[in-house]
PDB file with one MODEL, atoms N, CA, C and O in Angstrom:
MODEL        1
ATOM      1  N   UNK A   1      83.793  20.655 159.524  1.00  0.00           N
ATOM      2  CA  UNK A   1      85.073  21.137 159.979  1.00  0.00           C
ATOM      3  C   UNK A   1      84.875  21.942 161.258  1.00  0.00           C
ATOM      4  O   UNK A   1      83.781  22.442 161.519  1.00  0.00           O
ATOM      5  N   UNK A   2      85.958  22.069 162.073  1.00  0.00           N
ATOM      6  CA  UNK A   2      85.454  22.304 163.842  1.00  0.00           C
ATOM      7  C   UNK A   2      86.432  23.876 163.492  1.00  0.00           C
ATOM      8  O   UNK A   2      87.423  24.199 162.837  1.00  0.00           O
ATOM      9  N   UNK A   3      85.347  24.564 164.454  1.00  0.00           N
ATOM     10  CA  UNK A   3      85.644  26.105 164.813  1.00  0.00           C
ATOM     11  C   UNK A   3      87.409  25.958 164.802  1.00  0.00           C
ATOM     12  O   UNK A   3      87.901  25.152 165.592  1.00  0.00           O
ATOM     13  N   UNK A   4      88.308  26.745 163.901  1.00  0.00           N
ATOM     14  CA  UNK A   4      89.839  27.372 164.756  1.00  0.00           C
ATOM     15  C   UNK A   4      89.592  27.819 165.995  1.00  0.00           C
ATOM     16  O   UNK A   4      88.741  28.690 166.176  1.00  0.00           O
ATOM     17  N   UNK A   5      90.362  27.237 167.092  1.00  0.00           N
ATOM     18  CA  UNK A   5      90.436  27.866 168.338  1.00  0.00           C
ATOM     19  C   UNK A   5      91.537  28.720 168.291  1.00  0.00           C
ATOM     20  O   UNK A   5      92.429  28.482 167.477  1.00  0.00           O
ATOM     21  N   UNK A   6      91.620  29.829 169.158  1.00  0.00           N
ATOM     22  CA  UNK A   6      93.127  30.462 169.193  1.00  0.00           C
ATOM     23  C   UNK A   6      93.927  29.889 169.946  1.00  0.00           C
ATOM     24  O   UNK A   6      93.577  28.824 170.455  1.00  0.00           O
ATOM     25  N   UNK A   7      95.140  30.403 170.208  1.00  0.00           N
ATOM     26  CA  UNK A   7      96.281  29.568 171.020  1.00  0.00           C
ATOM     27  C   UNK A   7      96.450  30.450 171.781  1.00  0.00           C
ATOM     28  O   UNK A   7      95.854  31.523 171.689  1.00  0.00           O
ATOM     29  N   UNK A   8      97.504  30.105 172.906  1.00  0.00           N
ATOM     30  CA  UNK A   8      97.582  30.876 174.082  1.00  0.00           C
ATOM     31  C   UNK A   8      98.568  32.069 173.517  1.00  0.00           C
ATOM     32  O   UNK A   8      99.165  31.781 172.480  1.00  0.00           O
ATOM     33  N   UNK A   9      98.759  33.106 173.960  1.00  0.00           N
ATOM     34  CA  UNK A   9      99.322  34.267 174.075  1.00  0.00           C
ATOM     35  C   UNK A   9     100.380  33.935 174.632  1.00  0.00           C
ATOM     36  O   UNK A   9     100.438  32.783 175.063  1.00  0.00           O
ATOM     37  N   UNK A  10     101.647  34.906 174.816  1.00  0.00           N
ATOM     38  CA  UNK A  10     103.032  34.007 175.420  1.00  0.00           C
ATOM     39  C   UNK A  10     102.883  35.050 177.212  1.00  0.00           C
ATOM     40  O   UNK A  10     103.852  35.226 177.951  1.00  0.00           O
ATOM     41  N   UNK A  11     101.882  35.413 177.419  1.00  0.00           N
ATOM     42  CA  UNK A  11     101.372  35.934 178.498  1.00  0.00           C
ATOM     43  C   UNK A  11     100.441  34.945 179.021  1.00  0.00           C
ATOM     44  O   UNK A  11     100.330  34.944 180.247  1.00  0.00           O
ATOM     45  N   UNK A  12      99.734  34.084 178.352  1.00  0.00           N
ATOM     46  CA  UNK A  12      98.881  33.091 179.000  1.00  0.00           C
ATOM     47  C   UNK A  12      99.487  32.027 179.186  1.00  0.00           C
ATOM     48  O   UNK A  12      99.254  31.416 180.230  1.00  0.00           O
ATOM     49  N   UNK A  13     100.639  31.387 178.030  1.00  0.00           N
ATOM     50  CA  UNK A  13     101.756  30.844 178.925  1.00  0.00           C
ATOM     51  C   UNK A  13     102.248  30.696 180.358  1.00  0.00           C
ATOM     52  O   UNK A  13     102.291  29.682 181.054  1.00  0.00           O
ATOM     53  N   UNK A  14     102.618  31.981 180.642  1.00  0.00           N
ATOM     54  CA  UNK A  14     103.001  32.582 181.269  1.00  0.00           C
ATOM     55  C   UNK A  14     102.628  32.100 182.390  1.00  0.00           C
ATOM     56  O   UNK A  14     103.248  31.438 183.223  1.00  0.00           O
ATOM     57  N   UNK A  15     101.250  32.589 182.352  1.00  0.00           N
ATOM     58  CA  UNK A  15     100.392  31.936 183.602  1.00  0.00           C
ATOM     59  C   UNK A  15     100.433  30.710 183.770  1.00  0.00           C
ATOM     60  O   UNK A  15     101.224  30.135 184.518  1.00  0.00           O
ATOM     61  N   UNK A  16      99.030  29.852 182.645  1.00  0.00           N
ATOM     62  CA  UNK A  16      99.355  28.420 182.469  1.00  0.00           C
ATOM     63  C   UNK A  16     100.680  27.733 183.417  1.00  0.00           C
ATOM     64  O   UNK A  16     100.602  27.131 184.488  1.00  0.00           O
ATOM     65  N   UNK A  17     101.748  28.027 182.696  1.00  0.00           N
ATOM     66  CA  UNK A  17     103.031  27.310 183.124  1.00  0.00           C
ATOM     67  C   UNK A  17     103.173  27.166 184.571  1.00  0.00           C
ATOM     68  O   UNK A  17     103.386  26.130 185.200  1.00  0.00           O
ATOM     69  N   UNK A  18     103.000  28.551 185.076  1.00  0.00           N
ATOM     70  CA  UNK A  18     103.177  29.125 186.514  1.00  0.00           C
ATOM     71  C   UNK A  18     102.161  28.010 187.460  1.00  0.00           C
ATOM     72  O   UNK A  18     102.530  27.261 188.365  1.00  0.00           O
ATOM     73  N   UNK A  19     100.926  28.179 186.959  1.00  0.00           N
ATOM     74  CA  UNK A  19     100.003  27.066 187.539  1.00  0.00           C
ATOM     75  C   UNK A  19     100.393  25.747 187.296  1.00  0.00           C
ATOM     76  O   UNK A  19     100.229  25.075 188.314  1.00  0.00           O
ATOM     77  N   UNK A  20     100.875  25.054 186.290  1.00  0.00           N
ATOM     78  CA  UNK A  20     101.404  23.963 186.029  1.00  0.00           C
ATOM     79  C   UNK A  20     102.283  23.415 187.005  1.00  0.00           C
ATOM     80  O   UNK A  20     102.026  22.414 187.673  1.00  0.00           O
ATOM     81  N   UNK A  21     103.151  23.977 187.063  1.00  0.00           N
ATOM     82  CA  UNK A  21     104.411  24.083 187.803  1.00  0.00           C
ATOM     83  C   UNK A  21     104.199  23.656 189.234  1.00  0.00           C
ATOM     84  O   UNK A  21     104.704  22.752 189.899  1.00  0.00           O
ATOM     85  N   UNK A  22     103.070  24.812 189.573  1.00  0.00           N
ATOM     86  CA  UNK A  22     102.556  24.522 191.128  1.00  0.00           C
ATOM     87  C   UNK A  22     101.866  23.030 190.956  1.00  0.00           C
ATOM     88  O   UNK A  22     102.472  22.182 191.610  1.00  0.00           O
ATOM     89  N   UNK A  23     100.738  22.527 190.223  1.00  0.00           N
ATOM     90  CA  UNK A  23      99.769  21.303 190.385  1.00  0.00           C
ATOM     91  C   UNK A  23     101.327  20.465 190.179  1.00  0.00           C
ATOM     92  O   UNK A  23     101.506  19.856 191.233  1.00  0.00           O
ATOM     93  N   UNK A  24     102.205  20.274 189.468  1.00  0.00           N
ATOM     94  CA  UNK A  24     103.406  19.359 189.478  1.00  0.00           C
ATOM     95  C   UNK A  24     103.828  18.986 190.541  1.00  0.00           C
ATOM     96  O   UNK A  24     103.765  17.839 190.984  1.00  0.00           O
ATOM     97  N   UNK A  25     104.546  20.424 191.317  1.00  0.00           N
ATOM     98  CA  UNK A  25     104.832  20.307 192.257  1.00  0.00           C
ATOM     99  C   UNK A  25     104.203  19.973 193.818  1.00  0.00           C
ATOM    100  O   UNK A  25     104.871  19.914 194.850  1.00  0.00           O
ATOM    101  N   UNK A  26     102.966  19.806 193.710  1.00  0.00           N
ATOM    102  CA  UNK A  26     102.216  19.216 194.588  1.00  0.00           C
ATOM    103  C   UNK A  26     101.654  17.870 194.305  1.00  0.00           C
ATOM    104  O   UNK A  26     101.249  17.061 195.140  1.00  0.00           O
ATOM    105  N   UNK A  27     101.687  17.730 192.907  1.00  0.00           N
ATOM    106  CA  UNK A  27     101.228  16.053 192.723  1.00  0.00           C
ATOM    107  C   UNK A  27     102.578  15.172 193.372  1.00  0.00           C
ATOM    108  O   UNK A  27     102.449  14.156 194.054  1.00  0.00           O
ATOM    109  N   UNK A  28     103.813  15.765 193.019  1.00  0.00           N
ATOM    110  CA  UNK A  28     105.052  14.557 193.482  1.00  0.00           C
ATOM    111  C   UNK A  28     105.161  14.365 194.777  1.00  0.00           C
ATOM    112  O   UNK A  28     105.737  13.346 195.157  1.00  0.00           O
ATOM    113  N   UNK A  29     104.539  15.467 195.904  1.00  0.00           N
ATOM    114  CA  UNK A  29     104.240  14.997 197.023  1.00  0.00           C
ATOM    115  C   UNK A  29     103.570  14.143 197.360  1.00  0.00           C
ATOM    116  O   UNK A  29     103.907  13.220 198.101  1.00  0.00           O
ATOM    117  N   UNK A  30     102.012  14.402 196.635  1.00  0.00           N
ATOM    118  CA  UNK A  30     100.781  13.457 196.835  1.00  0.00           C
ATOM    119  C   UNK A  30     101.412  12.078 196.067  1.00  0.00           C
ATOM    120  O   UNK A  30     100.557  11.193 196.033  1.00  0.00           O
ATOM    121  N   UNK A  31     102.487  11.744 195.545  1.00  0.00           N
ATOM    122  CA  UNK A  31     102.928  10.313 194.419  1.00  0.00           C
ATOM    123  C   UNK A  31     103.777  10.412 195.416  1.00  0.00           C
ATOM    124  O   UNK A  31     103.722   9.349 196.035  1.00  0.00           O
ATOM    125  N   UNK A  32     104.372  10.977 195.795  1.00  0.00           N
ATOM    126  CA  UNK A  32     105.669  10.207 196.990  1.00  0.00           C
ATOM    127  C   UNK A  32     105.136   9.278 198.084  1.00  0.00           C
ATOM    128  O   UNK A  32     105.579   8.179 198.418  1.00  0.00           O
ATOM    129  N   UNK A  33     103.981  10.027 198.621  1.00  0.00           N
ATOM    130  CA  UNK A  33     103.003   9.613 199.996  1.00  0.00           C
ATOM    131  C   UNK A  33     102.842   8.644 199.812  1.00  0.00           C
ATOM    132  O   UNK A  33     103.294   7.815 200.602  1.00  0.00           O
ATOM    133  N   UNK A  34     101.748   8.038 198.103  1.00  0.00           N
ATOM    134  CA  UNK A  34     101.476   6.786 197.782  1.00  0.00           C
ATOM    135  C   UNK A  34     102.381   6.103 197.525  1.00  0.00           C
ATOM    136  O   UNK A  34     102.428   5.047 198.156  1.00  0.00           O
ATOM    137  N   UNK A  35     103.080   6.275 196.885  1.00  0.00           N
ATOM    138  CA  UNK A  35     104.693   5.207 197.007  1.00  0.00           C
ATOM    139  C   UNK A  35     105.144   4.516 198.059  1.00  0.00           C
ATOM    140  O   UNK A  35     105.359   3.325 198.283  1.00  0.00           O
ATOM    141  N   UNK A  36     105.274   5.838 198.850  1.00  0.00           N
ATOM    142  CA  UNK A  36     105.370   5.313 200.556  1.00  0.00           C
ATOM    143  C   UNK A  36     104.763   4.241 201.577  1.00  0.00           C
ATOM    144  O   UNK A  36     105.047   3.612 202.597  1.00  0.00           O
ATOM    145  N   UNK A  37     103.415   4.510 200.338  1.00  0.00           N
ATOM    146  CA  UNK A  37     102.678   3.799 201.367  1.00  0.00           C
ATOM    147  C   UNK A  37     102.343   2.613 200.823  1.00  0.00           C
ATOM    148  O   UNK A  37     101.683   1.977 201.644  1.00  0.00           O
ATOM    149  N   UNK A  38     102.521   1.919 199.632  1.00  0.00           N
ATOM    150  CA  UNK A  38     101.930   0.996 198.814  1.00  0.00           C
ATOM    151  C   UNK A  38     103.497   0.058 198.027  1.00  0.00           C
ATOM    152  O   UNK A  38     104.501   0.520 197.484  1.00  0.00           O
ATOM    153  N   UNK A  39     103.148  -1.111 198.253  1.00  0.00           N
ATOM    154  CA  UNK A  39     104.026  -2.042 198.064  1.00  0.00           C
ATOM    155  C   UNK A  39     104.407  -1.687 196.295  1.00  0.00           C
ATOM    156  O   UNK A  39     103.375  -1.419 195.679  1.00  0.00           O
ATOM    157  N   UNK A  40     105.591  -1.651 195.488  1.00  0.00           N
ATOM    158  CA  UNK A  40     105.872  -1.005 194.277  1.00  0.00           C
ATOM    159  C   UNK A  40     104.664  -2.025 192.895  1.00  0.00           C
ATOM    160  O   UNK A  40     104.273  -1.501 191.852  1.00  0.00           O
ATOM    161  N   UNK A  41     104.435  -3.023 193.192  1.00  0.00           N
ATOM    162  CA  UNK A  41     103.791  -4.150 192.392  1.00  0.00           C
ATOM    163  C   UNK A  41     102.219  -3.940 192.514  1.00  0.00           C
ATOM    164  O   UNK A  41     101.328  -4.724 192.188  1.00  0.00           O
ATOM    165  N   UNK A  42     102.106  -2.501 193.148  1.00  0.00           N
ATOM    166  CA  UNK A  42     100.428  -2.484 193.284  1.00  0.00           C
ATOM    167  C   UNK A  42      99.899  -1.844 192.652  1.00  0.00           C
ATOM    168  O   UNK A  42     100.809  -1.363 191.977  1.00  0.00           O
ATOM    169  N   UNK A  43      98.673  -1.258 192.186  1.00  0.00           N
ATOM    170  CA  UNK A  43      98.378  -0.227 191.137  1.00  0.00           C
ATOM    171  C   UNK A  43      98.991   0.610 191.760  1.00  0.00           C
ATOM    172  O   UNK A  43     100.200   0.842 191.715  1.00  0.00           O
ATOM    173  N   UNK A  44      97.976   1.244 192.540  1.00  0.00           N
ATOM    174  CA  UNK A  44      98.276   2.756 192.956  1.00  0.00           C
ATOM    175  C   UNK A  44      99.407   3.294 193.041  1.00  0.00           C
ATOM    176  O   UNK A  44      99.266   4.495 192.806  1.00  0.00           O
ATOM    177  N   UNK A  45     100.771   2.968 193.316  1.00  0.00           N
ATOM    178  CA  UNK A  45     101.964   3.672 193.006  1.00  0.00           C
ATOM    179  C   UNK A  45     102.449   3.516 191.203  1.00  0.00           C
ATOM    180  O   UNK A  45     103.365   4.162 190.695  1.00  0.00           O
ATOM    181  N   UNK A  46     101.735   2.691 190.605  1.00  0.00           N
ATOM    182  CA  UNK A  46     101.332   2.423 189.263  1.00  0.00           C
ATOM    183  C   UNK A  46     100.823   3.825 188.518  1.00  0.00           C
ATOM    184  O   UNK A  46     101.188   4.549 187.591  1.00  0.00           O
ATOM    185  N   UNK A  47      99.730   3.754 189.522  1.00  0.00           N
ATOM    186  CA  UNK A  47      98.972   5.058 188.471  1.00  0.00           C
ATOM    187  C   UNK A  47      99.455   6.168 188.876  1.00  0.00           C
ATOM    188  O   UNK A  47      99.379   7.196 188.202  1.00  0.00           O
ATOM    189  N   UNK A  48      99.998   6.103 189.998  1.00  0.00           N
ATOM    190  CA  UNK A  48     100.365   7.240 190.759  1.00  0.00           C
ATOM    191  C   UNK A  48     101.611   7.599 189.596  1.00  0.00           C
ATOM    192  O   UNK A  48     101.469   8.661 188.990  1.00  0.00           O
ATOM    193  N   UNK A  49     102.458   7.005 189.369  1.00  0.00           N
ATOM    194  CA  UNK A  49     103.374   7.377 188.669  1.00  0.00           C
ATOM    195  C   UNK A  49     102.850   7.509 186.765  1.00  0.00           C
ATOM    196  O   UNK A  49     103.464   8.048 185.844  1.00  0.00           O
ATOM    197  N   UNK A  50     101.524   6.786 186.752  1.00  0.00           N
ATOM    198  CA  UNK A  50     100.735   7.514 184.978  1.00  0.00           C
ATOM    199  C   UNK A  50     100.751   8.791 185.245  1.00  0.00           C
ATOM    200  O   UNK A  50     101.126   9.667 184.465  1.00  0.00           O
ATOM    201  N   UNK A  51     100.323   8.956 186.421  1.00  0.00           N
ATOM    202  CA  UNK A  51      99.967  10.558 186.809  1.00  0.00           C
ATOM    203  C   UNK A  51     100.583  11.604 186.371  1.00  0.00           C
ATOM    204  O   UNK A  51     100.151  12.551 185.714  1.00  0.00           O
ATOM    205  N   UNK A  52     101.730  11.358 186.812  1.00  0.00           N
ATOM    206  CA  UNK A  52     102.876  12.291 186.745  1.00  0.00           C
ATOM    207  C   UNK A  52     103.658  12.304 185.447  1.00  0.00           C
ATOM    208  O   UNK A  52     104.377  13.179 184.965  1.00  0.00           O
ATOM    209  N   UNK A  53     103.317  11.082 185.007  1.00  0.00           N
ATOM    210  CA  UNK A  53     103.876  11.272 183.448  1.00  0.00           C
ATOM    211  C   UNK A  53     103.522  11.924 182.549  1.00  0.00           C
ATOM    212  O   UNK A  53     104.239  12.560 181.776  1.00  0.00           O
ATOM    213  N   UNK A  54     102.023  11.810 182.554  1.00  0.00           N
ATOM    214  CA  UNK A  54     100.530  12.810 181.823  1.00  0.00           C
ATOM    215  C   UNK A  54     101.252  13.906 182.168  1.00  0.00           C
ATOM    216  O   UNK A  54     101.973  14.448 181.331  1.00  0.00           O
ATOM    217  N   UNK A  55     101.149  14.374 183.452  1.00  0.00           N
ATOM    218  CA  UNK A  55     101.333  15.845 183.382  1.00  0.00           C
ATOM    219  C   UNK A  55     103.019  16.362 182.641  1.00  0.00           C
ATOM    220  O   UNK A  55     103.208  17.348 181.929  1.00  0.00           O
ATOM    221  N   UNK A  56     103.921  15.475 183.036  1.00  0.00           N
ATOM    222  CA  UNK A  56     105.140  15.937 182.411  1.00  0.00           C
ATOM    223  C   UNK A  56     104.927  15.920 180.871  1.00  0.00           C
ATOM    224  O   UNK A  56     105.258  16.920 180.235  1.00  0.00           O
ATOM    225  N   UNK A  57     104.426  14.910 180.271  1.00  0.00           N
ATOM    226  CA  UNK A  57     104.058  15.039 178.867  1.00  0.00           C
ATOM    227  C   UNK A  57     103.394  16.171 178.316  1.00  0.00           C
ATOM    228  O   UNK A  57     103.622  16.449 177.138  1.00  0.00           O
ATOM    229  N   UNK A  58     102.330  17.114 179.219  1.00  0.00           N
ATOM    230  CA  UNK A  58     101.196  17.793 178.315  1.00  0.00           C
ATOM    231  C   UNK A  58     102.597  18.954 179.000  1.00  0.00           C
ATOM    232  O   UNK A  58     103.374  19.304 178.112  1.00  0.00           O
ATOM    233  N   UNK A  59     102.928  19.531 180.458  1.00  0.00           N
ATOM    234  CA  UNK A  59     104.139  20.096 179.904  1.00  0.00           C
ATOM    235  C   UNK A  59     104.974  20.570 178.842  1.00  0.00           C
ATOM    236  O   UNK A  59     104.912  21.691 178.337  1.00  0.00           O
ATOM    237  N   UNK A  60     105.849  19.539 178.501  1.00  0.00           N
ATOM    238  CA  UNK A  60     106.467  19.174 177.358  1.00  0.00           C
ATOM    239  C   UNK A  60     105.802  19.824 176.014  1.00  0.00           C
ATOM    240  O   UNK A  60     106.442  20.490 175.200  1.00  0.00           O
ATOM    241  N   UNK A  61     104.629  19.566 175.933  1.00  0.00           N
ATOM    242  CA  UNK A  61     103.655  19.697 174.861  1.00  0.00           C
ATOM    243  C   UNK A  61     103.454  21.464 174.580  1.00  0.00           C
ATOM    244  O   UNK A  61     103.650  22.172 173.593  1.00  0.00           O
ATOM    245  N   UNK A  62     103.022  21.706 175.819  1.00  0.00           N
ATOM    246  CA  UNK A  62     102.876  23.517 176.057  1.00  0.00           C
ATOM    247  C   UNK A  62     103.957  23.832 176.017  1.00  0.00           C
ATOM    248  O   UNK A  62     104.103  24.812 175.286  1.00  0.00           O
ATOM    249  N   UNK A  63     105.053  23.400 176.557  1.00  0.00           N
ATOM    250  CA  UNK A  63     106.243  24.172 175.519  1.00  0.00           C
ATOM    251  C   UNK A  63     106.970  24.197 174.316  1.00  0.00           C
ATOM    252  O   UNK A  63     107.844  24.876 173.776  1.00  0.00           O
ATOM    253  N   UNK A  64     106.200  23.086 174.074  1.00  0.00           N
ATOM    254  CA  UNK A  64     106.433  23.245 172.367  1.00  0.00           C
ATOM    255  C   UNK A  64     106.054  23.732 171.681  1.00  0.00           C
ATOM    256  O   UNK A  64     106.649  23.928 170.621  1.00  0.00           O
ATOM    257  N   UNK A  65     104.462  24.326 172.023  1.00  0.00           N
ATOM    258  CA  UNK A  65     103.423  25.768 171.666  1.00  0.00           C
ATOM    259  C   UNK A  65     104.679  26.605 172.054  1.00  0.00           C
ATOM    260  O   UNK A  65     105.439  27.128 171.239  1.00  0.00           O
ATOM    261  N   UNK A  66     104.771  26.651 173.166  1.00  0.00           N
ATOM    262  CA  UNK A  66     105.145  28.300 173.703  1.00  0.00           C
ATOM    263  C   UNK A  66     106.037  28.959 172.410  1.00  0.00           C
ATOM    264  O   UNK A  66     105.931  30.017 171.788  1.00  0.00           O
ATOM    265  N   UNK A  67     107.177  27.546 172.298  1.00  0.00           N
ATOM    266  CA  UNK A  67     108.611  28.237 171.433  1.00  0.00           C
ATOM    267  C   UNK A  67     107.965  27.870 170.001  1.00  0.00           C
ATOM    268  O   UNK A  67     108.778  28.020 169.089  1.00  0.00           O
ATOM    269  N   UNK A  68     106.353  27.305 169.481  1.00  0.00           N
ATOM    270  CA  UNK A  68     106.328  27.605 167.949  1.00  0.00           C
ATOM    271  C   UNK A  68     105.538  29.318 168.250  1.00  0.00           C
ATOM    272  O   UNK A  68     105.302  29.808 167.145  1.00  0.00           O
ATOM    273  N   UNK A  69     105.235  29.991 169.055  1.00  0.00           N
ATOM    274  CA  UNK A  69     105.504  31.533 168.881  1.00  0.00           C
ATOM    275  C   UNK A  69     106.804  32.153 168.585  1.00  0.00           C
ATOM    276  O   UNK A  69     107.908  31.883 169.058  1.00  0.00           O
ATOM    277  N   UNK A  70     106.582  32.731 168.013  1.00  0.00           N
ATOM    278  CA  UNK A  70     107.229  34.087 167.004  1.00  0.00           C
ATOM    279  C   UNK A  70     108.659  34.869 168.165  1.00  0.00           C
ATOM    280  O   UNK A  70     109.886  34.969 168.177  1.00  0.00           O
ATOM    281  N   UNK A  71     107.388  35.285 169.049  1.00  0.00           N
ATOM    282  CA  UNK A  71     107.603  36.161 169.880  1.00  0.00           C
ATOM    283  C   UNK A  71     108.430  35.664 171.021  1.00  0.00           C
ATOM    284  O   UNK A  71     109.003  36.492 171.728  1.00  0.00           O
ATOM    285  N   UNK A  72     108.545  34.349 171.269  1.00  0.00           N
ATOM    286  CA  UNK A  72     108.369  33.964 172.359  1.00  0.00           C
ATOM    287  C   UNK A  72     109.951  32.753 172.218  1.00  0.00           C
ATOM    288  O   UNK A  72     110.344  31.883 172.995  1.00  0.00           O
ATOM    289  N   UNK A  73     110.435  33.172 171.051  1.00  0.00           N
ATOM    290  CA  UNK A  73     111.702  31.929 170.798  1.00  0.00           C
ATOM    291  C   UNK A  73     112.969  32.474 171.710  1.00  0.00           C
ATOM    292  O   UNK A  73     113.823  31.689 172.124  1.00  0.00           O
ATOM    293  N   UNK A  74     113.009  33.834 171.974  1.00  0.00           N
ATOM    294  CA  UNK A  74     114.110  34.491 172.722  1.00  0.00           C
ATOM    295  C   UNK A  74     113.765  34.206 174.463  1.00  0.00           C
ATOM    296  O   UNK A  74     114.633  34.307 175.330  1.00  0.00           O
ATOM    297  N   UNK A  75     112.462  33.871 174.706  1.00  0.00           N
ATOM    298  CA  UNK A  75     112.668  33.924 176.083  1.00  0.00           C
ATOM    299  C   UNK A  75     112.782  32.872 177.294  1.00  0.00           C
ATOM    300  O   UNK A  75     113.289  31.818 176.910  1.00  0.00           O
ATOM    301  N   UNK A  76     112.565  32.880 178.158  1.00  0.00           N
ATOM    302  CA  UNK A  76     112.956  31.172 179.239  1.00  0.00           C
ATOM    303  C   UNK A  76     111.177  30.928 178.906  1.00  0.00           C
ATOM    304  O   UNK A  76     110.296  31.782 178.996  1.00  0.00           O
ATOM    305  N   UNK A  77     111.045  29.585 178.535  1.00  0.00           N
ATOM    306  CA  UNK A  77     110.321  28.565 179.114  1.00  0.00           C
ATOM    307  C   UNK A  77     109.419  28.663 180.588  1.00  0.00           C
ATOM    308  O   UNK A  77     109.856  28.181 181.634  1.00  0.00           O
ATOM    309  N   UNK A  78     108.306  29.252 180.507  1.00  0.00           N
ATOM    310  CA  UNK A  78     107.229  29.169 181.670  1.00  0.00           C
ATOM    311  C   UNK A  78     107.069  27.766 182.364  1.00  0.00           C
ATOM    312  O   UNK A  78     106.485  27.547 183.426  1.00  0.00           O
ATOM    313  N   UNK A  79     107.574  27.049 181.717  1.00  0.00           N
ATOM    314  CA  UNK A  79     107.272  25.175 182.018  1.00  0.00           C
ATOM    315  C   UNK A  79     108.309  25.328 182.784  1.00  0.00           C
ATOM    316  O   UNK A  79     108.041  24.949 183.925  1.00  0.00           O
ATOM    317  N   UNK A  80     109.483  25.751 182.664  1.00  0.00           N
ATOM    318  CA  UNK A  80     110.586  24.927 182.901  1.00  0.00           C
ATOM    319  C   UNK A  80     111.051  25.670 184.246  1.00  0.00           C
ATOM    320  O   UNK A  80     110.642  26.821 184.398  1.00  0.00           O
ATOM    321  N   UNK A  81     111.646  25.261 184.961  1.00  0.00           N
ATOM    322  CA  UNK A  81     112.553  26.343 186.207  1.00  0.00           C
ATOM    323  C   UNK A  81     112.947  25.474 187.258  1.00  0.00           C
ATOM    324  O   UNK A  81     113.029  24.249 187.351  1.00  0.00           O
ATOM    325  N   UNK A  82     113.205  26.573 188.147  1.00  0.00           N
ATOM    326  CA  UNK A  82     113.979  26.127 189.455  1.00  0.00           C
ATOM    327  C   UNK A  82     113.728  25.052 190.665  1.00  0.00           C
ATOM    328  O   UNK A  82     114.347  24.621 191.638  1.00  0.00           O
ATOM    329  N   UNK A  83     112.285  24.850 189.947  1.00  0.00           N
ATOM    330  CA  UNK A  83     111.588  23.697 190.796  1.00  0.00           C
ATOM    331  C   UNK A  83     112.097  22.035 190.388  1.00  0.00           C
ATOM    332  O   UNK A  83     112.004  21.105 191.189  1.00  0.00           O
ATOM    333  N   UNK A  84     112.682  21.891 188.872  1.00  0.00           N
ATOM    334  CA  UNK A  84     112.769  20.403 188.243  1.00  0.00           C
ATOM    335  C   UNK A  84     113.572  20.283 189.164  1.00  0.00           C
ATOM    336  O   UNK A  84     114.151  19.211 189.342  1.00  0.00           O
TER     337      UNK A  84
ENDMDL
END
């Protein structure tokens, strides 16, 4: 049976999210570029767009940690904001 790890704190959230948010928001630039530049039937605007799904998914995922805290059901979402 494998070590319990702990879970994030709704302060490491916090962070996490904040960093998230930013690598998001700089991958849809770097996936726009390739889009731009690559006919839609080719990989690379292919993977380019796995890319971005992964990350919206594990997103999604960390905030579903965030709000199974206790502490943390009253407040906004570190994932979520003014950037979607």
């Amino acid at each position: 049976m494998g070590k319990i790890k702990p879970r994030f704190t709704v302060e490491r959230h916090q962070e996490v999210g904040s960093k998230l948010k930013q690598i998001i928001a700089l991958y849809r630039e770097v996936r726009l570029e390739i889009v731009n530049a690559f006919p839609d039937n080719t990989p690379a605007p292919k993977e380019a767009q796995k890319v971005l799904d992964k990350l919206n998914e594990l997103k999604n995922k960390l905030d579903d940690e965030f709000y199974n805290l206790k502490e943390a059901r009253e407040l906004k979402s570190p994932y979520y904001g003014a950037e979607e």
